[in-house]
TIROFI-27244 format. One record per residue: residue in one letter; x, y, z of N, C-alpha, C in turn; residue number from 1. Coordinates in Angstrom, 3 decimals. Atoms other than C-alpha are relative to their C-alpha. Layout:
N
<aa: A	neast: X	nnorth: Y	nup: Z	caeast: X	canorth: Y	caup: Z	ceast: X	cnorth: Y	cup: Z	i: NUM>
...
This chain:
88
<aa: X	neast: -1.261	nnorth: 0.539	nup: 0.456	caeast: -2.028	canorth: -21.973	caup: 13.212	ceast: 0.739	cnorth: 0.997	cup: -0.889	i: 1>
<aa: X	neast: -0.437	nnorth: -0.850	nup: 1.014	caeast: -1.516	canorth: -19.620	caup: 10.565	ceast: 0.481	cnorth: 1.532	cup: 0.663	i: 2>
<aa: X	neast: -0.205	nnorth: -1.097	nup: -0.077	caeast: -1.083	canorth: -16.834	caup: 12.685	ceast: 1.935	cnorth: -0.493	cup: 0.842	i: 3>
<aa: X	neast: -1.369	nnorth: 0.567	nup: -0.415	caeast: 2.544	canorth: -18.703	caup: 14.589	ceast: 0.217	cnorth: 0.055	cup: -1.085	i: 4>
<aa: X	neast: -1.323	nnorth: 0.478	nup: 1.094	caeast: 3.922	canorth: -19.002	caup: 11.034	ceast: 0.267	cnorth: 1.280	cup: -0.973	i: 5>
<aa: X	neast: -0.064	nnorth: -1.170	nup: 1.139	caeast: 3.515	canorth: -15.327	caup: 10.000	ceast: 1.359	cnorth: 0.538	cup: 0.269	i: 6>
<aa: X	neast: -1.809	nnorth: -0.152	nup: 0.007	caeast: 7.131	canorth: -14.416	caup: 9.584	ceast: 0.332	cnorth: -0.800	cup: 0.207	i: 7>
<aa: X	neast: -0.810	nnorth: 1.063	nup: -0.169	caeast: 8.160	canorth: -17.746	caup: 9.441	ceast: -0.197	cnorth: -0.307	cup: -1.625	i: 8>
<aa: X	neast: 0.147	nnorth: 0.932	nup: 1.151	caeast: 6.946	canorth: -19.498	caup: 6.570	ceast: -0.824	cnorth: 1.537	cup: -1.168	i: 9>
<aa: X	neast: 0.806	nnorth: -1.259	nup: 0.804	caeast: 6.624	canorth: -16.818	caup: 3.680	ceast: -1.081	cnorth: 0.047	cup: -1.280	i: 10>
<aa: X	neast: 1.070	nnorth: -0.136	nup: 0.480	caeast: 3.944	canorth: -18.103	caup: 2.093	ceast: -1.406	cnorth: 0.654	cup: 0.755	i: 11>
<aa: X	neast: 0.848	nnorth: -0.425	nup: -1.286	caeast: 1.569	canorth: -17.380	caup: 5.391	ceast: -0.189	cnorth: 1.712	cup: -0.117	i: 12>
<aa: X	neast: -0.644	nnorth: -1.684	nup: -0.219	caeast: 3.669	canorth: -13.965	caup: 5.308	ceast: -0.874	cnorth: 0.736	cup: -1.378	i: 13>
<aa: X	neast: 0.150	nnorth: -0.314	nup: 0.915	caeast: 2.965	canorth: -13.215	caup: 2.061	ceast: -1.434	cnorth: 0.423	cup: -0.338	i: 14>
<aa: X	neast: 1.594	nnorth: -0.040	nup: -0.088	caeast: -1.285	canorth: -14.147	caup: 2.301	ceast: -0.418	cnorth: 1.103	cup: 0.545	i: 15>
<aa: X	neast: 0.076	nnorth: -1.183	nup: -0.658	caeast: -1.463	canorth: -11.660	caup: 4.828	ceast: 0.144	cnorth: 1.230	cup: -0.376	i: 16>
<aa: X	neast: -0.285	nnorth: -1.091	nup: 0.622	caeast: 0.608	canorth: -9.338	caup: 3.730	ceast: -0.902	cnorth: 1.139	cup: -1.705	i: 17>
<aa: X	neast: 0.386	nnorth: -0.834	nup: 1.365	caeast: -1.093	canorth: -8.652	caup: 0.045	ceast: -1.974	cnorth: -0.295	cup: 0.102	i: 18>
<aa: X	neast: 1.533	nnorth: 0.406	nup: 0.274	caeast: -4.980	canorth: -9.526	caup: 1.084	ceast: -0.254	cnorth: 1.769	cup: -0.247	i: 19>
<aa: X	neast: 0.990	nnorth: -1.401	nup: 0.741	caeast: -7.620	canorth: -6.813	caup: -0.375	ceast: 0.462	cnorth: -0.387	cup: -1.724	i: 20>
<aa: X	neast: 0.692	nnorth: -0.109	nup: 1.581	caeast: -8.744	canorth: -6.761	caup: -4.018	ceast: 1.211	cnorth: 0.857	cup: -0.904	i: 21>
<aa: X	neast: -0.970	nnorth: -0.884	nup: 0.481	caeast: -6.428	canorth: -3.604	caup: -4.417	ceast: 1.108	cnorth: 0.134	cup: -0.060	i: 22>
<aa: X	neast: -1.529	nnorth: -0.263	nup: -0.275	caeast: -2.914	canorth: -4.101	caup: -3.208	ceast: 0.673	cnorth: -0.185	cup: -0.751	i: 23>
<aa: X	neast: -0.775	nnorth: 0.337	nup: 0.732	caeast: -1.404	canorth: -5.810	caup: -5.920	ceast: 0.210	cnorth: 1.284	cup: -1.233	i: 24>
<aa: X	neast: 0.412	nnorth: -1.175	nup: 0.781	caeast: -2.603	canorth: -2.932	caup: -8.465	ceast: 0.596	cnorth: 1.138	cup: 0.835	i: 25>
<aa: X	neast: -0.741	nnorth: -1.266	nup: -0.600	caeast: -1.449	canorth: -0.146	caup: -6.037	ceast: 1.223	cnorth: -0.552	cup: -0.110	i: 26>
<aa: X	neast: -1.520	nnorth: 0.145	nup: -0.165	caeast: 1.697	canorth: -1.739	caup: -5.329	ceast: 0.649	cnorth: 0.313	cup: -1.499	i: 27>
<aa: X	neast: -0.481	nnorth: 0.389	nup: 1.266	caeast: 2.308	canorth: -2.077	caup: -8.932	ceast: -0.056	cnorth: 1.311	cup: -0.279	i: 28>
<aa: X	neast: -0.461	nnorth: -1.381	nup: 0.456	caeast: 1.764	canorth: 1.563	caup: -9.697	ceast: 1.247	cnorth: 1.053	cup: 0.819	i: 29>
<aa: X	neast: -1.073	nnorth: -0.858	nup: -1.039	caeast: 3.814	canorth: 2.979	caup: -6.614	ceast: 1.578	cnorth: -0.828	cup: -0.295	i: 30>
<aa: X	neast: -1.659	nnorth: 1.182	nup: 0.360	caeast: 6.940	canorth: -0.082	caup: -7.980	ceast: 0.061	cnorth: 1.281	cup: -1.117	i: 31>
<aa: X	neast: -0.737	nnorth: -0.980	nup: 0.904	caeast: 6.851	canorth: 3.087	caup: -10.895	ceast: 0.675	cnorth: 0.907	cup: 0.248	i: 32>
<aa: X	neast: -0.508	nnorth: -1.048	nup: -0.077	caeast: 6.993	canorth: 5.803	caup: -9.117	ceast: -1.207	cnorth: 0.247	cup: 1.312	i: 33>
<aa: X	neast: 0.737	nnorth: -0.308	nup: -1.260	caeast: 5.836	canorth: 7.577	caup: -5.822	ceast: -0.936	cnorth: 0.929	cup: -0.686	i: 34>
<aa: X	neast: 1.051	nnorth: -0.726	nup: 0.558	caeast: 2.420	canorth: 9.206	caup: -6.161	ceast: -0.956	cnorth: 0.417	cup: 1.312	i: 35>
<aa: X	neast: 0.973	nnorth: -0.433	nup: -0.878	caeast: -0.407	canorth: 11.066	caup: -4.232	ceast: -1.109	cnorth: -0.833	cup: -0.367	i: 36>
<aa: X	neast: 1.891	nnorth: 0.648	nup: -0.150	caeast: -3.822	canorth: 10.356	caup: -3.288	ceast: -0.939	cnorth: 0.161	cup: -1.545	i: 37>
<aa: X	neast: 0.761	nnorth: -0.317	nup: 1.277	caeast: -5.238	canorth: 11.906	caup: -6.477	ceast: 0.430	cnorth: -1.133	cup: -1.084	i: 38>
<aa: X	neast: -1.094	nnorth: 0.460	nup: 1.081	caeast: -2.409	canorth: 10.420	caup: -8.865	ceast: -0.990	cnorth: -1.620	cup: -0.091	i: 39>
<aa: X	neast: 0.002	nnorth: 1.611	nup: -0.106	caeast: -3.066	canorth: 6.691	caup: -7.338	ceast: -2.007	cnorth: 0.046	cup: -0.345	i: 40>
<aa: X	neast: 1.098	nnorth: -0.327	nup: 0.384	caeast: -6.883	canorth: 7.826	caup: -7.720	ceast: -0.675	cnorth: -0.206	cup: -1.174	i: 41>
<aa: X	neast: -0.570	nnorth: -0.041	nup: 1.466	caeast: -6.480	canorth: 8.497	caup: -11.387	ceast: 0.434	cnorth: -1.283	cup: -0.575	i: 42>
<aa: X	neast: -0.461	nnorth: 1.297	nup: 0.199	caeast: -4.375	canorth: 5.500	caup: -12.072	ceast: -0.869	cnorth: -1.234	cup: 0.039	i: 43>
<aa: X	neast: 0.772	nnorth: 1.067	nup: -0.471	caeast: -7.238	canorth: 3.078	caup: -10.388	ceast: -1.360	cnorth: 0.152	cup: -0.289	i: 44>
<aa: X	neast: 0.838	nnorth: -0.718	nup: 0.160	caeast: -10.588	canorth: 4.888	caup: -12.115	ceast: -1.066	cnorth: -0.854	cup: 0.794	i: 45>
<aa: X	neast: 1.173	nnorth: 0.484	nup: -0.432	caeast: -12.850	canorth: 1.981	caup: -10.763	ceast: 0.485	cnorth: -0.579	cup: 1.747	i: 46>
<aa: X	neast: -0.884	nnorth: 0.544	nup: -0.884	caeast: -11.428	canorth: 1.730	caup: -7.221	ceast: -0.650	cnorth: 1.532	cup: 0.992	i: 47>
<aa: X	neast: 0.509	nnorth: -1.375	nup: -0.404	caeast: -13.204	canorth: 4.846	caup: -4.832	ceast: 0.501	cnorth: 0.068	cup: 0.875	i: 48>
<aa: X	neast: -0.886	nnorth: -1.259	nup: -1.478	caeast: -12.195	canorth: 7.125	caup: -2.383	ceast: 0.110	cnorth: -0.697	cup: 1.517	i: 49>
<aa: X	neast: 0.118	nnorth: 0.859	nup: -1.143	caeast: -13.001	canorth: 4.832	caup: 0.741	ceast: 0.445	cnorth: -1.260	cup: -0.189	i: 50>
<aa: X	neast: -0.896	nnorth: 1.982	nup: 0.079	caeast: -11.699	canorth: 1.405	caup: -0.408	ceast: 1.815	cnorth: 0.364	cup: -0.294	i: 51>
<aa: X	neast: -1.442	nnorth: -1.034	nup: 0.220	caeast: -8.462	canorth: 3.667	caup: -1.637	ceast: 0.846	cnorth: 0.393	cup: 1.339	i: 52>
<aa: X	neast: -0.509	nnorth: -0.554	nup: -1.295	caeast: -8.049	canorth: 5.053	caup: 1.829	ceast: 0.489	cnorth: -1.230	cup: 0.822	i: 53>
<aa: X	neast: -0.314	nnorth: 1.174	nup: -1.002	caeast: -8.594	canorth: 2.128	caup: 3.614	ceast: 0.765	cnorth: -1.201	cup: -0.309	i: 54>
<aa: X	neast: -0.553	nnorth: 0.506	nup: 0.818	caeast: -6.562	canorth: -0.106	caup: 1.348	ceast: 1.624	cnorth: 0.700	cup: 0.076	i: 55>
<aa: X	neast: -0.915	nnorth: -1.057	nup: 0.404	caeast: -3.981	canorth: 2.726	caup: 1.625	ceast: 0.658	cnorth: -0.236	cup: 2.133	i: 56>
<aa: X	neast: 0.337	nnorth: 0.131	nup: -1.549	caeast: -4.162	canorth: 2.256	caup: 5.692	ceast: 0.585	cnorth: -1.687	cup: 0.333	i: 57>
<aa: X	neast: -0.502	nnorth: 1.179	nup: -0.377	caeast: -3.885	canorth: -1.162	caup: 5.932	ceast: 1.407	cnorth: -0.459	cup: -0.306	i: 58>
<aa: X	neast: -1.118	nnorth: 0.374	nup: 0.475	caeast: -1.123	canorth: -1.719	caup: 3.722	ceast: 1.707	cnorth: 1.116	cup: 0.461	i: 59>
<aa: X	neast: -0.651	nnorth: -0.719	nup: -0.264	caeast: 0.774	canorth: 1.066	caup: 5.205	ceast: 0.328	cnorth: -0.723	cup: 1.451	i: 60>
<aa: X	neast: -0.015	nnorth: 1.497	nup: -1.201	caeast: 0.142	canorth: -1.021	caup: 8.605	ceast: 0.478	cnorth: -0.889	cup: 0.110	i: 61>
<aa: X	neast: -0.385	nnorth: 0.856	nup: 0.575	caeast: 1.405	canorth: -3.462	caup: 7.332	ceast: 1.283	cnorth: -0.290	cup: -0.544	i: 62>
<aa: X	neast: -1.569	nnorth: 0.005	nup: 0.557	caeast: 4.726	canorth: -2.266	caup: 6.137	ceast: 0.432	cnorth: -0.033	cup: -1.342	i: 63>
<aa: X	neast: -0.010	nnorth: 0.015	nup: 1.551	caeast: 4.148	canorth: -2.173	caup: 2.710	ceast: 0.336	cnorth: 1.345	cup: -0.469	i: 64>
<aa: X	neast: 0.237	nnorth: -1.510	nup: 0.340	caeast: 3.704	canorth: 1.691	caup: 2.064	ceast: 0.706	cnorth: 0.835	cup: 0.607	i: 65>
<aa: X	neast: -0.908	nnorth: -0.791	nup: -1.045	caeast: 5.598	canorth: 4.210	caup: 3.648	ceast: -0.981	cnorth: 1.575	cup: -0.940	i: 66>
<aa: X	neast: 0.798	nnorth: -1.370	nup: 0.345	caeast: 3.324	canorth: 7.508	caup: 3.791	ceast: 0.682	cnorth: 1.450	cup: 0.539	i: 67>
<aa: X	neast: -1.271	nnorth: -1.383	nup: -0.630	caeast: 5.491	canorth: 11.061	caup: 4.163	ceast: -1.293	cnorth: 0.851	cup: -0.564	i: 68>
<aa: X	neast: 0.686	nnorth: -0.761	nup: 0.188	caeast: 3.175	canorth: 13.647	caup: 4.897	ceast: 1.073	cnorth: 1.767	cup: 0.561	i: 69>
<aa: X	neast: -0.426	nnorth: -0.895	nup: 0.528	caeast: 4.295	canorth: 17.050	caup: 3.638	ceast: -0.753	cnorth: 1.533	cup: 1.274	i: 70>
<aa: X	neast: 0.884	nnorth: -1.380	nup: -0.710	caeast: 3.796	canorth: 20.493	caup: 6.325	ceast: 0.075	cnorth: 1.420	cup: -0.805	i: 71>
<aa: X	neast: -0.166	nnorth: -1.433	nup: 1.009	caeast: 2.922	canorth: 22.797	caup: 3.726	ceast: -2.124	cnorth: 0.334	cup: -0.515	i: 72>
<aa: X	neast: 1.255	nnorth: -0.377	nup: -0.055	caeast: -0.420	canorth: 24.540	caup: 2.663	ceast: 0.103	cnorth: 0.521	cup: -1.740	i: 73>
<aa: X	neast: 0.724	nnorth: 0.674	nup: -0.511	caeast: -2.115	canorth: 23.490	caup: 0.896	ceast: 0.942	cnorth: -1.821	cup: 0.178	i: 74>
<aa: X	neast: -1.153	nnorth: 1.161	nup: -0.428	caeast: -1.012	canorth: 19.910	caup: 2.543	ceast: -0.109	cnorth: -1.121	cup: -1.275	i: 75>
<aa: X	neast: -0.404	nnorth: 1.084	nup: 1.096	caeast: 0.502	canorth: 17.206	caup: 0.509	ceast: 0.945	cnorth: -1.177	cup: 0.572	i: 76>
<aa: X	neast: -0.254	nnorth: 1.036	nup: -0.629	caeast: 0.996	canorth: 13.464	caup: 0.980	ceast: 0.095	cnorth: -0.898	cup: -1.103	i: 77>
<aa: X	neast: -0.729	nnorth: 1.266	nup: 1.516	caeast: 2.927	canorth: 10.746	caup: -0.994	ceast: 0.011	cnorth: -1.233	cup: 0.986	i: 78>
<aa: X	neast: -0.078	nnorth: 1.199	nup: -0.310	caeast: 3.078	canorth: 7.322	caup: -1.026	ceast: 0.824	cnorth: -0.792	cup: -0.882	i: 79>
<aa: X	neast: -0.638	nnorth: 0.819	nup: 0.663	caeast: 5.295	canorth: 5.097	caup: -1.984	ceast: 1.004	cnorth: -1.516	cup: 0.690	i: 80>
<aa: X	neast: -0.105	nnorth: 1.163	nup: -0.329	caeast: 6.761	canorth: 1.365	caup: -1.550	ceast: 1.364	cnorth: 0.138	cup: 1.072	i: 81>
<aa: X	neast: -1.059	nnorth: 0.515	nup: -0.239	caeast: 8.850	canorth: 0.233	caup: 1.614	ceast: 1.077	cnorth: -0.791	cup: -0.759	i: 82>
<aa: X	neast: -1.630	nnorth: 1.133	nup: 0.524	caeast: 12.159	canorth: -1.981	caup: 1.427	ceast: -0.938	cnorth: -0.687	cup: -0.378	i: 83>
<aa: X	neast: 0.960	nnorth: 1.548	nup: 0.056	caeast: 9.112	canorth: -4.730	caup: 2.226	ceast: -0.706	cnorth: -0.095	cup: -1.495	i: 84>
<aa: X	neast: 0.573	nnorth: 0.052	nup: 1.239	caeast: 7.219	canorth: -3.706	caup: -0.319	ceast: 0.472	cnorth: 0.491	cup: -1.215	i: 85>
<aa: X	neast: -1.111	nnorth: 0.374	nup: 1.268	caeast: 9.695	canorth: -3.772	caup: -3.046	ceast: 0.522	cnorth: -1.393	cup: 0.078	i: 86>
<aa: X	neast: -0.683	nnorth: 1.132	nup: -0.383	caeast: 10.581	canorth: -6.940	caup: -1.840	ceast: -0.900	cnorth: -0.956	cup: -0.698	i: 87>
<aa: X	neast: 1.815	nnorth: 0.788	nup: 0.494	caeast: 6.957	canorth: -8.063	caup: -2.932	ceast: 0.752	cnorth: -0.215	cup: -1.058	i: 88>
C-alpha cells in the first residue's frame, strides 16, 4: 500500500525518503554548506567510512544529494543538497 502513495501522500514520501540512522545529520551539515567525503567524515566522528558511503549512495538515489565529481588529480568530489533536499 505504502508503496502507491509514495509521491502522493507526503508523509509515505517523506518515510522513505529520510530512512537510515544518518540522513537527517548529513542533511543537516550539507543545509550549511557543500562538503567532501573527508569534511562530512570529520563532521560525523562516530559514523564510518562504509555506512558514510552507503548512506551517501542511497540518498543521492534518492534525490536528496546531488554529487559533482571534479576531473582533476588528485580527484575531488562534493556533495551537497538538491532542490528536494532543501525542501526537507
Amino acid at each position: 500500500m505504502q508503496e502507491n502513495l509514495f509521491g502522493i501522500c507526503p508523509y509515505v514520501t517523506a518515510q522513505k525518503l529520510l530512512t537510515g540512522k544518518w540522513t537527517l545529520l548529513i542533511m543537516y551539515h550539507l543545509s550549511i554548506k557543500t562538503m567532501r567525503f573527508n569534511e562530512l567524515q570529520r563532521a560525523l566522528p562516530n559514523l564510518t567510512q562504509a555506512t558514510l558511503t552507503k548512506q551517501l549512495h542511497m540518498m543521492e538515489d534518492n534525490g536528496l544529494v546531488i554529487r559533482t565529481a571534479y576531473n582533476q588529480i588528485p580527484p575531488k568530489v562534493e556533495y551537497s543538497l538538491s532542490e528536494l533536499g532543501r525542501h526537507f
